[in-house]
N, C-alpha and C positions, 0 to 999 in steps of 0.2 A: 755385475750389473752394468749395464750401458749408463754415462754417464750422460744426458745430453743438456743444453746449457743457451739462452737466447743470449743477441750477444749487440751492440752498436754496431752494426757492419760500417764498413767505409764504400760509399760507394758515389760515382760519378754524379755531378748534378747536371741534369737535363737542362738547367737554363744556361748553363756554360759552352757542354758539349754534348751531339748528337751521339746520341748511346750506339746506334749500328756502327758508327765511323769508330769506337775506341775499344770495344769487344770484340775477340778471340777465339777460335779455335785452343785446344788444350797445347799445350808447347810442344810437346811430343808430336801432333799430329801439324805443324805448321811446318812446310817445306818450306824451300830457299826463296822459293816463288809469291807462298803467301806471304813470309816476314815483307817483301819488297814492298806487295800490295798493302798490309799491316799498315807500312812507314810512312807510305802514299797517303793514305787515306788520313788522318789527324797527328798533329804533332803532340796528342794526349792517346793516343795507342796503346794499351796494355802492352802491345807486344818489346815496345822497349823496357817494359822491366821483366816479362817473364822470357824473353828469348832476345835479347839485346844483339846487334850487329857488335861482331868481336872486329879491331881495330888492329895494325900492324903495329903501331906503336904501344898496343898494352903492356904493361907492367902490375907491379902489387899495388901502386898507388892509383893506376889509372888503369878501368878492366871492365868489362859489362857487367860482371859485378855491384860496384862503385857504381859506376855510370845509373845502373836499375835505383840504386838504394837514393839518389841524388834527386833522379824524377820523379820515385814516390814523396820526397818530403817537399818539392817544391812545389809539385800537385797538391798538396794539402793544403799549404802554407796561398798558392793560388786560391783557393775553393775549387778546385777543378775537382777532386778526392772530398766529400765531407761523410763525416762521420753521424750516424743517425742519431735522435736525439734519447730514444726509448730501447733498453735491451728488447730486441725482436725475434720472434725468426720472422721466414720466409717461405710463404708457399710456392712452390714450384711447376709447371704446367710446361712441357715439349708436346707439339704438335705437330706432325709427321707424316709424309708420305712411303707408304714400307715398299720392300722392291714389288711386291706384287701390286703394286699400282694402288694402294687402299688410304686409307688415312686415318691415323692412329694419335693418341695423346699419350703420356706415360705422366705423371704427377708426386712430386715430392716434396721434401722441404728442407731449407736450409737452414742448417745454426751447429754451435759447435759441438765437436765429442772429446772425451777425453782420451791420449792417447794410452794405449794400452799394453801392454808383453803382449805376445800372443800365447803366453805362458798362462796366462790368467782366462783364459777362453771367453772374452767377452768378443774379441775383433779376432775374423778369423781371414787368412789370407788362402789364395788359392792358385797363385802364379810365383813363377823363382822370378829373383831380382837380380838385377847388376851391380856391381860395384860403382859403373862408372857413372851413368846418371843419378846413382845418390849421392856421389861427392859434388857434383856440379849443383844440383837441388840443394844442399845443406850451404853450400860457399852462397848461393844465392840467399836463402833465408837468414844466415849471419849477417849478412849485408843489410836487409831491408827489415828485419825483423818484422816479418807481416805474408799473411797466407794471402797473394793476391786469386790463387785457382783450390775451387773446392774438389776434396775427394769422391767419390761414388759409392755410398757403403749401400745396402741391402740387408733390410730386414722382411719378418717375414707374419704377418696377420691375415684375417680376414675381410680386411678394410675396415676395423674400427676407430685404426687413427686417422686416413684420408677424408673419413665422415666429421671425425672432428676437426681438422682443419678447414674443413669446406664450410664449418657452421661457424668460422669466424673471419672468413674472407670476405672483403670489403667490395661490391658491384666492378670499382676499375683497379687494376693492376696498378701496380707502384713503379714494375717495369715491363718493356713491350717491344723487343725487338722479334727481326726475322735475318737469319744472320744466312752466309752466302751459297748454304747448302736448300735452302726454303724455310727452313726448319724455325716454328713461331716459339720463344720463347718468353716467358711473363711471370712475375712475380706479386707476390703479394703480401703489404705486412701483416704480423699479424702481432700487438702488441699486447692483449689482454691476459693479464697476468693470472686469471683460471683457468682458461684456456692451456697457455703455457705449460700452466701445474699439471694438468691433465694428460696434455701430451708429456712432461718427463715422467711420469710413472707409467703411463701405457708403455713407453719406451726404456725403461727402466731395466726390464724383465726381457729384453730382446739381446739374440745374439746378432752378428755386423759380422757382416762380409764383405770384403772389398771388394768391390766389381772396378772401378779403375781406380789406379792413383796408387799402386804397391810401393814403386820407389818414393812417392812423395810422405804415404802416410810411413815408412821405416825411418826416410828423414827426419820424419817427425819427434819419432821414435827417439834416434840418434842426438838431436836438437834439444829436446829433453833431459835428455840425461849430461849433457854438455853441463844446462842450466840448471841441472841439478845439482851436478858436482862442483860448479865456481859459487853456486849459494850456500853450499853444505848440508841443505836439507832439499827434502821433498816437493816444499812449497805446493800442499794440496790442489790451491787454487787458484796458482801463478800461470800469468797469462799461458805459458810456455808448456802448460801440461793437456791445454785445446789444439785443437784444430779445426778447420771452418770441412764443415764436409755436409754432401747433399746423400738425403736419406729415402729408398724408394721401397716399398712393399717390393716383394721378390715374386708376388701372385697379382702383380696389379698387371693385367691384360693389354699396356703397350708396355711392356718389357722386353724390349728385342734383342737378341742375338745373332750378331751376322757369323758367316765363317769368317775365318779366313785363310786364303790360299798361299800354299807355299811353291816359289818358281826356284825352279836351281839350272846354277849358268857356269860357265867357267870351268866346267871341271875337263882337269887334261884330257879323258878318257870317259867316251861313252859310247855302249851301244844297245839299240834298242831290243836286240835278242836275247840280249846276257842281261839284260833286267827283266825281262819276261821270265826266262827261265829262273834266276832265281828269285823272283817275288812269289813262284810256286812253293816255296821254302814254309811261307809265310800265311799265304793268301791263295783260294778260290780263282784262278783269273782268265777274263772271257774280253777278248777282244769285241770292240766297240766299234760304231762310225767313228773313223778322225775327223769329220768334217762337222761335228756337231759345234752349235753355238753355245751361247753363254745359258741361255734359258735350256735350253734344251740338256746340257747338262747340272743344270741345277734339279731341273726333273728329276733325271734318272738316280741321282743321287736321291731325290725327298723318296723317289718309289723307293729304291732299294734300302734306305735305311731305316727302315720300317721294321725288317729283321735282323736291324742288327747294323755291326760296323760296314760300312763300305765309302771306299774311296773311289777316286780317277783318277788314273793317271794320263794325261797326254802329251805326247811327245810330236816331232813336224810332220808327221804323217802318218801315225800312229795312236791307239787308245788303247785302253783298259781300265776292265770297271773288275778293282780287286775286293771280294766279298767272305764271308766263312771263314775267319781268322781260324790258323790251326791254334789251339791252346796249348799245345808242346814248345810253342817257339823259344826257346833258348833265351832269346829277345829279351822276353819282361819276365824272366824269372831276378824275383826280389821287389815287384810289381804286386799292389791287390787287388783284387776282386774288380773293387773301384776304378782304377788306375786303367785296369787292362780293355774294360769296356769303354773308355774313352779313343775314338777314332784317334786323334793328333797323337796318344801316346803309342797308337798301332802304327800312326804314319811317323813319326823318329824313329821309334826305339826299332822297327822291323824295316822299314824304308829308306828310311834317310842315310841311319847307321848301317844298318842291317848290309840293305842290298847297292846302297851306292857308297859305303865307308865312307862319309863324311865325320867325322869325331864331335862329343860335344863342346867341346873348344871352338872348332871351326863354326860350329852352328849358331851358338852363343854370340861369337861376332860375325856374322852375317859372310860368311867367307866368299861362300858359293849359294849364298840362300837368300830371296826376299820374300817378303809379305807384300801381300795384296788381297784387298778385298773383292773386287769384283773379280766375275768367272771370265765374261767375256774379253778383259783388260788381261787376263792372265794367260789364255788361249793366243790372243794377237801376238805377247809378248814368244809364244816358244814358234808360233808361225811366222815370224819374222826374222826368227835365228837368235834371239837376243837370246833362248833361254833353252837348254837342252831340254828339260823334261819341265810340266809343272803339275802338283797335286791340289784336287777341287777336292774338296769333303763339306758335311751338312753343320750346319752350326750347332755347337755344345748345349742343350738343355740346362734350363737354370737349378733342372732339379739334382743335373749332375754338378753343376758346379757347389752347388750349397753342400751333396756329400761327401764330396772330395773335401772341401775346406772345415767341413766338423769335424772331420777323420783327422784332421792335420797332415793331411795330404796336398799336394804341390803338383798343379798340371807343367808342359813347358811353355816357354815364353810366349807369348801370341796366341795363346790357347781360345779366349775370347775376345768379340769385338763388340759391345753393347753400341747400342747404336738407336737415338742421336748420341753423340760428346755432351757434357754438360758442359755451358757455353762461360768463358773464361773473361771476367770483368764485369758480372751482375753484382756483387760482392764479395769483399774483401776483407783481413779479418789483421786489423793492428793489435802487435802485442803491446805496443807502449803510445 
């Protein structure tokens, strides 16, 4: 059963510091560009403990690390950080402009979960992880002992518990920024302790799916068991067995999924006949306008995927729209049902590997491959030269992602992009 748990968030006071100037993008999604802008903008910036400027002179004693765990306790110790006075949660509200020009809300709430095996089938994951951002994630949570960024898990009702947190939200927000994408974020407490009771039994009975935060919530995981083994026990209800994670119905109508697009560059050898020909191995494939745009490809793609898998591929002066997967492919034998109807595992295991022999190794660490979400940003890049070939496909349904991950099934990496981020500095979740 889901354990879910209100909890004293630690969060920023607004008579100290301006909430837009010290809140975040998710660490993963801040380039070298935002950290700058981050650093700019308040010398109370989250961004200095969840993605620190690394220093030439670091060592074990002195390292962003250290550095993060040093400005969380003098922001406390400041009041810059105070801690709430009533275990809470927090209703959650993102307000949205979607690419199709509309405007959308998605609605949740924050408070803690307990972390879980995925052995025990309560939290179910649905992307592979890395090695290397969980060790950087755990060095950081050793350090500061404190979840400063919430997870993204997904459950799945008919809006019974959205109705009951709406029936104990207070007229103003508790918090009310609009952070640098448009994107309005706000909060709400919500302290009533039937209320509360209410929602942990409705949620009680639910399965979790991680929709973002995999390497943070295995961290967790990992972290866990750290503190389990130096206490000797369990410790049921030891801070160290939560974590702060935002929870969103899976059928609530702004739940968005964007694609995203994979560009590949660098590789010694390419030519654009001998991947025409052999994607016939694989795939259906009808030459296209090269000259189409961003929209105009995302079209073709919503039409044709309608029946089914289909990608794009465009290359500098060249298209194709590959459709009718052959099901002999070689490819995803050892592949289910599941697996095989997911576009991105048509576009690896047949494409990527398949017809341009990139290895999973090389893929993994980004060899000859990036991500991007926009089509049109992805298109300039291979018309510019920057990028031999790049693949557009339509974004993953949430109803695939939820059967993959009951199945215990694992899409590959970047599989989804939900979309807004949950924004990083609303609240924060001290173990000690």
């Amino acid at each position: 059963m889901a354990d879910i748990r209100p909890f004293r968030a630690l969060r920023y006071d607004p008579q100290r510091v301006n909430p837009t100037l010290v809140v975040t993008q998710p660490y993963d999604k801040i380039t070298s560009e935002m950290q700058e802008r981050y650093y700019a903008a308040s010398p109370y910036n989250l961004v200095r403990i969840i993605l620190g400027r690394r220093e030439a002179d670091d060592n074990t004693a002195h390292n962003v690390y250290t550095r993060a765990s040093a400005y969380g306790a003098e922001w406390r110790r400041e009041g810059i950080l105070r801690e709430d006075e009533r275990p809470s949660v927090y209703v959650y509200t993102q307000t949205f402009a979607t690419p199709s020009g509309g405007k959308a809300e998605r609605m949740g709430f924050i408070a803690l979960g307990r972390v879980e095996d995925y052995s025990a089938k309560v939290v179910f994951r649905h992307e592979q992880t890395l090695a290397k951002p969980k060790a950087d994630r755990l060095e950081l949570l050793r350090a500061t002992r404190a979840h400063y960024e919430q997870l993204f898990l997904l459950y799945e009702d008919a809006g019974e518990i959205d109705s009951l947190l709406r029936s104990g939200m207070k007229p103003t927000p508790t918090i009310d920024v609009i952070d640098e994408y448009g994107v309005s974020h706000r909060a709400w407490l919500v302290s009533d302790e039937a209320a509360i009771t209410a929602l942990r039994e409705k949620m009680s009975h639910k399965k979790l799916v991680i929709a973002d935060g995999h390497h943070r919530y295995e961290t967790a995981l990992n972290f866990r068991d750290e503190c389990r083994a130096q206490s000797g026990d369990s410790g049921k209800d030891a801070p160290h067995e939560f974590v702060m994670m935002t929870f969103v119905n899976m059928n609530d109508p702004g739940l968005l999924i964007l694609p995203t697009h994979r560009v590949v560059h660098s590789l010694k050898e390419f030519s654009v006949d001998d991947f025409q020909n052999a994607s016939r191995a694989y795939f259906a494939v009808e030459e296209t306008d090269p000259a189409l745009d961003g929209k105009q490809a995302t079209a073709l793609l919503r039409d044709g995927g309608k029946a089914g898998t289909v990608l794009l591929a465009v290359a500098a002066n060249r298209a194709f729209l590959l459709h009718s997967p052959k099901g002999e492919a070689l490819a995803l034998a050892g592949f289910s049902p599941r697996q095989r109807a997911l576009d991105v595992v048509q576009l690896h295991k047949c494409l990527l590997e398949g017809v341009l022999k990139l290895s999973e190794e090389s893929i993994r660490n980004q060899q000859n491959l990036s991500y991007i979400r926009d089509a049109g940003e992805a298109l300039e890049q291979v018309r510019k030269g920057e990028a031999q070939i790049v693949f557009l496909m339509n974004p993953c349904p949430v109803q695939q992602v939820r059967d993959v991950a009951f199945a215990g099934e694992v899409m590959p990496q970047k599989s989804t992009d939900f979309y807004p981020k949950l924004l990083s500095g609303l609240t924060a979740y001290a173990l000690d």
